[in-house]
C-alpha positions in Angstrom: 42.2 26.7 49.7 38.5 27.0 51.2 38.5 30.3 49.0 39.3 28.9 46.1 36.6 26.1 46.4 33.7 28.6 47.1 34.8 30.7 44.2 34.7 27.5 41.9 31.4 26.5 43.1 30.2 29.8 42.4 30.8 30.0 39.1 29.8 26.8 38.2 26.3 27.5 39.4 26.2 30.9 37.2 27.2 28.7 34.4 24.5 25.8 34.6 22.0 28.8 35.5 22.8 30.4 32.1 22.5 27.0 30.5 19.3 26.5 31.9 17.8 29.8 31.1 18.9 29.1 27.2 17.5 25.6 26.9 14.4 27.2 29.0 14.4 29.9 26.1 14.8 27.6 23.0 12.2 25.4 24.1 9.3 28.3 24.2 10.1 29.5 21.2 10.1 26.1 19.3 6.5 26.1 21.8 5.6 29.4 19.8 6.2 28.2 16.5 4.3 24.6 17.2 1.4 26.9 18.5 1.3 29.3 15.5 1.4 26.2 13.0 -0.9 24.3 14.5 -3.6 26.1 16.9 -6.3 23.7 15.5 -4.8 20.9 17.4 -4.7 22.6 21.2 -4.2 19.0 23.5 -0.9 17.9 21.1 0.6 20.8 21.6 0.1 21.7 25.1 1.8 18.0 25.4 4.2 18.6 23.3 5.3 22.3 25.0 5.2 20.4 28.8 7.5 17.6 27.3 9.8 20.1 25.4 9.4 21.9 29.0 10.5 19.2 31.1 12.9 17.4 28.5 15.1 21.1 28.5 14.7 21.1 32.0 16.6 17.5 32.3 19.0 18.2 29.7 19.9 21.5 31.2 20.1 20.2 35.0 22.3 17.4 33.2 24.8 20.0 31.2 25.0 21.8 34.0 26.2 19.5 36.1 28.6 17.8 33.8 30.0 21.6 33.3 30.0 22.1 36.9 31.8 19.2 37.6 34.5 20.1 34.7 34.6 23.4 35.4 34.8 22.9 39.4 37.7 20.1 38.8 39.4 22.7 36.2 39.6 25.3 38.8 40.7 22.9 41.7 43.8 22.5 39.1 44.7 25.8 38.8 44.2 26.9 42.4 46.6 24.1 43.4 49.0 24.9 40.8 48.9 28.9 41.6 48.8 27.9 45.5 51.9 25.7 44.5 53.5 28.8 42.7 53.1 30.8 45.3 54.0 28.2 48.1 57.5 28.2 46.2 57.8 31.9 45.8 57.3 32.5 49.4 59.3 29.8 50.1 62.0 31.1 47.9 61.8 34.7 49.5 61.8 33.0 53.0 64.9 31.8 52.2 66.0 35.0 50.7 64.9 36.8 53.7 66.8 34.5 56.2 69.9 34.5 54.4 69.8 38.6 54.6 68.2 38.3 58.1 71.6 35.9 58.8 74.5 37.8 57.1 73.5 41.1 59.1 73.4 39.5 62.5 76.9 38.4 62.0 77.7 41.9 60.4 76.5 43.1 63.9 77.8 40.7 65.6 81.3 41.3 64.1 80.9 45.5 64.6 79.7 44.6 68.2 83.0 42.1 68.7 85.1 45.3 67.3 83.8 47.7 69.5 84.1 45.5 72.6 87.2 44.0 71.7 88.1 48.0 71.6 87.1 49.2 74.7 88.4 46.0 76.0 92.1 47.1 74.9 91.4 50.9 76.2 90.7 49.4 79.1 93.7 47.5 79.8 95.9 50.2 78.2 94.7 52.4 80.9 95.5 50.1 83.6 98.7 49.0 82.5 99.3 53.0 82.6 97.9 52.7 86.3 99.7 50.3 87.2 103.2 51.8 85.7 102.3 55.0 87.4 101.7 53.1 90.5 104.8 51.5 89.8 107.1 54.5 89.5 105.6 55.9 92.1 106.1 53.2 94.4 109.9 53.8 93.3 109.9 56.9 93.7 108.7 56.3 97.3 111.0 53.9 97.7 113.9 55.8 97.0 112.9 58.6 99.1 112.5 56.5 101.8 116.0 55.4 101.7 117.0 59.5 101.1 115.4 60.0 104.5 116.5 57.2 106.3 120.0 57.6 105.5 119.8 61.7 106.2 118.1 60.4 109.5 121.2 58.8 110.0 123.8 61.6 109.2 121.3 63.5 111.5 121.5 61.4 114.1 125.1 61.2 114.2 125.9 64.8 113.7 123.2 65.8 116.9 125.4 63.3 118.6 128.5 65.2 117.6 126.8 68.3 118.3 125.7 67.5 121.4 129.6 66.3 122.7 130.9 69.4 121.2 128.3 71.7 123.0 129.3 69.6 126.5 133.1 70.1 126.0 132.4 74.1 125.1 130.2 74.6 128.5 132.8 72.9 130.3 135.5 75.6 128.9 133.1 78.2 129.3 132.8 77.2 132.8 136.3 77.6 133.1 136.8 80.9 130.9 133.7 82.6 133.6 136.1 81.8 136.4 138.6 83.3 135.0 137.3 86.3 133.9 135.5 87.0 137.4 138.8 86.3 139.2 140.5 89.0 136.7 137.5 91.1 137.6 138.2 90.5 141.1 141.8 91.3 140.8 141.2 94.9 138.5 139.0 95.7 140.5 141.4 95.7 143.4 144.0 97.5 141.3 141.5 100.4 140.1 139.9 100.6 143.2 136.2 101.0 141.0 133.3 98.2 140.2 132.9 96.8 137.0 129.6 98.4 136.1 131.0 101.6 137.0 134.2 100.9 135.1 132.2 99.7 131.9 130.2 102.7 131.9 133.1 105.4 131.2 134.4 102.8 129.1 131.4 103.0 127.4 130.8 106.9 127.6 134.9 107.8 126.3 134.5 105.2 123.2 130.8 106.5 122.1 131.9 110.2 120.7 135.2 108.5 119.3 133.0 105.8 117.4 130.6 108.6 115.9 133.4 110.8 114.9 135.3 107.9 113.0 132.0 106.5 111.4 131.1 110.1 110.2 134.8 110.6 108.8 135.0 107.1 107.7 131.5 108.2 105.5 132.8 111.2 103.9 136.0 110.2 103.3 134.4 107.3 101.3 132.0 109.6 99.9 134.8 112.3 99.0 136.2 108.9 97.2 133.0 108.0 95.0 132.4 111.1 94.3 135.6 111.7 92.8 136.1 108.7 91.1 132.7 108.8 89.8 133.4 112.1 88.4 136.5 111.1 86.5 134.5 108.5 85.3 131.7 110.2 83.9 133.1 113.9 82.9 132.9 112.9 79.4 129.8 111.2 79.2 127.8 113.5 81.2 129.3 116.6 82.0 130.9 117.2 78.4 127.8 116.5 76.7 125.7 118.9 78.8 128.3 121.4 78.3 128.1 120.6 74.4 124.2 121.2 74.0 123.1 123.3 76.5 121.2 126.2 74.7 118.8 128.8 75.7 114.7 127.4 74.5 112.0 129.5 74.0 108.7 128.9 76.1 105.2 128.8 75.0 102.0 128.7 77.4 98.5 128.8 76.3 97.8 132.5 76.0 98.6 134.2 73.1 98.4 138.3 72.5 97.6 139.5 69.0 98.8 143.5 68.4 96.4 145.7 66.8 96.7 149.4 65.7 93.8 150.7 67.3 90.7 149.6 68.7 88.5 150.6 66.3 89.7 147.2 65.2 88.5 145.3 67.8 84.8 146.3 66.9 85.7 145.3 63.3 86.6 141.4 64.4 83.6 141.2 66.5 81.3 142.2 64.1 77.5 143.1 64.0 75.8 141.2 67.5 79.5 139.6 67.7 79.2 137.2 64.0 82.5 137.8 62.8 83.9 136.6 66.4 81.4 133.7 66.8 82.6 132.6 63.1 86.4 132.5 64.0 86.0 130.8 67.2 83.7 128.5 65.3 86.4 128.2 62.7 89.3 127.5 65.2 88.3 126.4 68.0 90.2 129.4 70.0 88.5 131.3 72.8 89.2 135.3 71.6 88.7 137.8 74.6 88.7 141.2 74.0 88.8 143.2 76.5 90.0 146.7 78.1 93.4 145.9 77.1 94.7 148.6 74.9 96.2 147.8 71.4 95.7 143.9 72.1 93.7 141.0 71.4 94.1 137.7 73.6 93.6 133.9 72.1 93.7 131.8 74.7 93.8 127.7 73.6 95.6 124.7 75.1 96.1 123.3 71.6 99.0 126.1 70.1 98.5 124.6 66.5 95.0 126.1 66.7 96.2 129.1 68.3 98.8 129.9 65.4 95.9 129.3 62.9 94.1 131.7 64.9 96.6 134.4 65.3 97.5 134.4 61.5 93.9 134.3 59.9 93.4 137.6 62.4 96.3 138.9 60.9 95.4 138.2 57.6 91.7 139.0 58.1 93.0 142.8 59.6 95.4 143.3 56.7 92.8 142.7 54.3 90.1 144.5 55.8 87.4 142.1 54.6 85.8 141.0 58.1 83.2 139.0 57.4 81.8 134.9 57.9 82.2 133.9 54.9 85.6 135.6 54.3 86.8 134.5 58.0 85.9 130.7 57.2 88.2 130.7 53.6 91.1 132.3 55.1 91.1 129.8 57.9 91.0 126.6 55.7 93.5 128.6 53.6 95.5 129.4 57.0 95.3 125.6 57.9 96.8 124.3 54.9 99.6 126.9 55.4 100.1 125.5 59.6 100.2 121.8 57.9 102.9 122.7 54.9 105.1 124.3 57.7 104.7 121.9 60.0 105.7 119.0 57.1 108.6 121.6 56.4 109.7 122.0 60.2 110.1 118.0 60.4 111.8 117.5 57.4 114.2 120.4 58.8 114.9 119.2 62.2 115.4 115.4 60.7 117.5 116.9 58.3 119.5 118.6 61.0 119.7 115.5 63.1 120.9 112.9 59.9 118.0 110.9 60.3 116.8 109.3 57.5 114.2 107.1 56.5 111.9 108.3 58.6 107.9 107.7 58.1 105.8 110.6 56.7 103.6 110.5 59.8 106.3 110.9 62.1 107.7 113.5 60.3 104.5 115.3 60.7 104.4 114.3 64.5 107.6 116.2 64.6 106.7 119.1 63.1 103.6 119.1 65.4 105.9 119.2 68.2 106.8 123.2 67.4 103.7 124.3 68.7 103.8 122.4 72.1 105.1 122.7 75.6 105.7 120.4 78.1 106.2 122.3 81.9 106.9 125.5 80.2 109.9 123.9 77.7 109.2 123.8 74.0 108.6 120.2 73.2 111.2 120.1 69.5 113.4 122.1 71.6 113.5 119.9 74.0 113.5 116.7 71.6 116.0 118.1 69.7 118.3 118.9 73.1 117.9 115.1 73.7 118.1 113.8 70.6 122.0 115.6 70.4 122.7 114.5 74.2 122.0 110.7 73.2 124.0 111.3 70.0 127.2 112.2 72.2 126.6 109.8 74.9 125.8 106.8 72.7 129.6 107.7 70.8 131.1 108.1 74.2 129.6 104.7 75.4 130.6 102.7 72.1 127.0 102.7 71.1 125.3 103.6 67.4 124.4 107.6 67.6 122.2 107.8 65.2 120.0 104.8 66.6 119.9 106.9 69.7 119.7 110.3 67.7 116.4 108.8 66.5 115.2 107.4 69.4 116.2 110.7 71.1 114.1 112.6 68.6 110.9 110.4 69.1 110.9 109.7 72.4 108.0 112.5 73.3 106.0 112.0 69.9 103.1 111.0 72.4 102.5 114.4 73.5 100.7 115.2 70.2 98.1 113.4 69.9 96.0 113.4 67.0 92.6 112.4 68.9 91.1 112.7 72.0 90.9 109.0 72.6 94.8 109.2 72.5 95.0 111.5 75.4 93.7 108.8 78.0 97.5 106.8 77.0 100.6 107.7 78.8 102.4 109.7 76.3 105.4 107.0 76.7 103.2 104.1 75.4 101.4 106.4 72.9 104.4 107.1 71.1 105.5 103.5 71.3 102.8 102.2 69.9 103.0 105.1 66.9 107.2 103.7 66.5 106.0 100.4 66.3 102.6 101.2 63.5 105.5 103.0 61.5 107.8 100.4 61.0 110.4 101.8 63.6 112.8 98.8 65.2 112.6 97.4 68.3 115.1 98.8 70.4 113.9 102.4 69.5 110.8 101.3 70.0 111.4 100.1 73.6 113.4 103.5 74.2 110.4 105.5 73.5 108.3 103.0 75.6 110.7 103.6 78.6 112.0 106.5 79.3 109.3 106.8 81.8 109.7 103.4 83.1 106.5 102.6 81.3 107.7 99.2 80.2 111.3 97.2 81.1 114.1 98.4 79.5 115.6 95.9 77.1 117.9 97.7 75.0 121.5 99.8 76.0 120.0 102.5 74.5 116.9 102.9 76.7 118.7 104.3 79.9 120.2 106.6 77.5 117.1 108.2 76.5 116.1 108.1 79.8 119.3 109.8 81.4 119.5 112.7 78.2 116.0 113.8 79.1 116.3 114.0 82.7 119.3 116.0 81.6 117.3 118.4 79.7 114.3 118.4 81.9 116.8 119.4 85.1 118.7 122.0 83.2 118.7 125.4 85.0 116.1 127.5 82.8 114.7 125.0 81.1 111.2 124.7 82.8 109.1 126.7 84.4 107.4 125.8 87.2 104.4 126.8 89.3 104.5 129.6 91.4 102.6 127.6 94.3 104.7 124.7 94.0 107.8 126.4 93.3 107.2 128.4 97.0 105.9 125.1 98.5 109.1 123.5 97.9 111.1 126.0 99.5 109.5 125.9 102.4 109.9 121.9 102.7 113.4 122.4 102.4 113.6 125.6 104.9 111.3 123.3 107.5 113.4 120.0 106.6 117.3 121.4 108.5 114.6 123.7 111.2 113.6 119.8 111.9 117.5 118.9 113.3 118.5 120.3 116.5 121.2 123.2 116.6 119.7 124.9 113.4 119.5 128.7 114.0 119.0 129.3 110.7 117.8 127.9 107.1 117.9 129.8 103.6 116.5 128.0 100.5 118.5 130.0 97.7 119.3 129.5 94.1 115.6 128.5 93.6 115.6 125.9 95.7 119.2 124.3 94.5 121.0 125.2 97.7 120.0 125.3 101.1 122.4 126.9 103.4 122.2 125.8 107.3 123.2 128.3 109.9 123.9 126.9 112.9 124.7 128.0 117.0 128.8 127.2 117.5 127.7 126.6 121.0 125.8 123.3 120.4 127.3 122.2 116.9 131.1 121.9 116.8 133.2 121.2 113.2 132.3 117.1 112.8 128.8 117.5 114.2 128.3 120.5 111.7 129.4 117.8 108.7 127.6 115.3 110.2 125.0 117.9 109.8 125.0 118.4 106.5 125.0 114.8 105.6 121.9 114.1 107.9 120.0 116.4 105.8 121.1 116.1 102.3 119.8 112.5 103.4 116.0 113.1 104.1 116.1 115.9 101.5 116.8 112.7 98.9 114.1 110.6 100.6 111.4 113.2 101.6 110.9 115.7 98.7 111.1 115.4 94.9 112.8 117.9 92.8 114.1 118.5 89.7 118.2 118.8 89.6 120.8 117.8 92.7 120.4 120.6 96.2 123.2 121.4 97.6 123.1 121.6 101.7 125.8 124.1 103.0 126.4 124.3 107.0 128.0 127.4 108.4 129.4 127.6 111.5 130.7 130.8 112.8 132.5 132.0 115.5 133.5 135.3 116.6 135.6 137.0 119.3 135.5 140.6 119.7 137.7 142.9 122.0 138.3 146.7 122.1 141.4 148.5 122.3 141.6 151.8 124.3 
């Protein structure tokens, strides 16, 4: 309100200013026009100027005040009346404001009521929980409390029992130890000898009579097993190898390529050794040519590349073109040849078998096997053995034979790796995880996986696979073995019967699957010499690992000689 007032005053005094200035105006220029009509009379109109002067003057101070006073009481009005306005405005808004300011306190109060009224009910759901917990297990408590205390109780009584019992038996044993020393007493009397000294050749009589009955006892039971074992199994095993065992040809890693003469040799290696440098390159197969005459060596683990190798030289030497660029088109040309018979070799061998359905890759994998050996055996020989000895066994044990065919078939599919990554995987899960990438069931799948007790056997047909190519593997002929280990082993046997007492001496024959036993008749008699014989057939089975069954052989001999003259 004070600055309303000032401004009022303010412009009431600009307004009786201006008012003043005008009447101050008018009145010299009515002065002007007195002075220009009459300058004769100078006095009257100097008079007349100062009264017109001071008469504005008066009339101005009194307009100015009456305007002041109007204006000044005009602008009071309206200040009161917008002061009024906006009194009520704010007023309105206050209200406004406090309603708002109201409704979200109790929104907040409400949320705030939820939220508390919510952890309020977790809070007692989670001790009535506690306190069922604590109730149950306060039964629980409670009833194994009465559990003990009512086994306490059987205890209790039973240790009673128990403890009679044990009075009433030392009483009769009291009685049976006088007994027995007064029957002492009286044999000894009748024998005229002490009872140590009678217990003793009790003792030394019954020992020999005990080991020769245990040992007959043992091989009469094992004459037993053995042949009701073998009536058992003559038609599952022994038919079936007798069925399928064939003669298989054996690949290692050295191949010889023939040559007419050996002016061809300076032919294939070529002008500072290109045309050699460009087959290796082209192959992968290490040629060495050496003094040999007439021959050519190609020495490579992989025999897929070694066949590639073998028939581009034969082509290359046929042709007579020996050159690198000629030696690099008849080896892609020689490839695609290896890979059309190799498709053609699977497609044969499944055909042979009655598989069908059988993946395109797998196929291939097949054919693949041709030109790899495992231990000296060709590997689709040797599938294909095992593939025919699961067929018969599976139809001599009631099971499908041409699941076990196919299982038989695949079950070494892991020794042709594609990659070298593959070659840090047992061949076992390699090929399993193959069967199982092309769509090949689950029980063949688990066959494959555990023939080498890779993974648990979980199918019928999984010992199967496992049984047909130990079968193979131990089949006289079928592998080759190392010469070091092969004359290692017979020695361990020959060292194995020198180990037992009596042994004169020991012949390893039938490489390595017999061992024959000489022994002196002095020291060995007839049951020792079988006992013998068992003994080491025994730690032969436990100390040494061999491929097949050895047959130990004792021979005792005894010989009289006399001359007639």
């Amino acid at each position: 309100m004070n600055l309303f007032q000032y401004m009022g005053r303010y412009l009431i005094s600009l307004l009786a200013l201006n008012l003043f200035l005008r009447s101050l105006y008018k009145t010299v220029y009515w002065c002007r026009l007195f002075y220009i009509h009459k300058l004769t009379n100078m006095d009257n109109s100097i008079i007349l100027t100062a009264g017109g002067i001071l008469l504005g003057i008066i009339v101005g101070f009194i307009v100015a005040k009456a305007l002041e006073r109007n204006n000044s009481s005009k602008l009071i009005k309206n200040a009161k009346r917008s002061a009024a306005s906006i009194i009520k405005e704010a007023n309105s808004e206050g209200e406004t404001i406090k309603k708002d300011k109201i409704l979200q306190a109790k929104e907040r109060f409400i949320e705030l009521k939820a939220e508390h009224e919510k952890v309020i009910l977790s809070r007692d759901k989670k001790m009535a929980e506690a306190e069922k917990r604590t109730r149950d297990k306060e039964s629980q408590i409670s009833n194994e409390l009465s559990k003990n205390k009512k086994i306490n109780a059987d205890i209790e009584s039973k240790i009673k029992d128990y403890n009679h019992r044990l009075d009433v038996l030392d009483k009769k044993q009291d009685e049976l130890d006088k007994l027995h020393k007064s029957q002492v007493k009286q044999l000894e009397v009748i024998s005229s000898l002490s009872a140590e000294e009678a217990k003793g050749q009790l003792v030394e009589s019954l020992k020999g009579e005990a080991k020769n009955d245990a040992m007959a006892f043992i091989q009469s039971s094992l004459e037993e097993a053995k042949l009701t074992a073998e009536q058992e199994a003559k038609k599952v095993i022994i038919n079936t190898i007798h069925r399928i065992g064939t003669e298989e040809a054996v690949d290692n890693c050295v191949s010889v390529f023939n040559i007419e003469s050996d002016d061809v040799k300076g032919r294939i290696i070529g002008r500072e050794g290109r045309n050699i440098r460009a087959i290796e390159a082209a192959t992968g197969v290490e040629i060495i040519v050496d003094d040999t005459p007439e021959a050519i060596i190609l020495s490579c683990f992989d025999s897929v590349r070694r066949e590639i190798a073998r028939l581009s030289l034969h082509k290359l030497v046929t042709d007579g073109r020996i050159h690198p660029a000629r030696i690099e088109e008849i080896v892609k040309k020689t490839k695609k040849q290896i890979d059309q018979e190799i498709i053609e070799v699977g497609k044969r061998t499944v055909i042979d078998l009655g598989i069908h359905n059988l993946h395109p890759e797998l196929i291939k994998m097949v054919g693949r096997m041709k030109y790899r050996s495992s231990y000296g055996q060709n590997l689709l020989q040797h599938s294909r053995e095992v593939a025919k000895l699961c067929g018969v066994m599976a139809a001599e044990l009631g099971l499908n034979p041409k699941l076990a065919k196919r299982a038989g078939l695949l079950h070494d599919i892991g020794k042709v790796p594609d990659a070298e990554a593959d070659m840090e995987t047992p061949h076992a899960i390699l090929g399993m995880q193959w069967a199982e990438k092309h769509g090949e069931k689950p029980d063949i799948c688990n066959a494959i996986g555990a023939h080498h007790d890779e993974v648990e056997m979980k199918y019928l047909i999984s010992p199967i696979i496992q049984v047909c190519d130990a079968i193979s593997g131990a089949r006289p002929g079928a592998r080759r073995q190392v010469l070091d280990s092969y004359i290692q082993r017979l020695k361990d046997l020959e060292d194995i019967a020198f180990g037992f007492t009596g042994v004169k001496k020991a012949y390893a024959i039938q490489a390595g699957r017999e061992l024959r036993v000489i022994v002196e008749s002095e020291k060995v008699d007839d049951q020792k010499a079988a006992d013998l014989s068992f003994s080491i057939s025994q730690k032969v089975q436990t100390d040494m690992t061999y491929p097949g069954q050895v047959k130990v052989t004792v021979i005792r001999e005894t010989r009289a000689v006399n001359i007639a003259k």
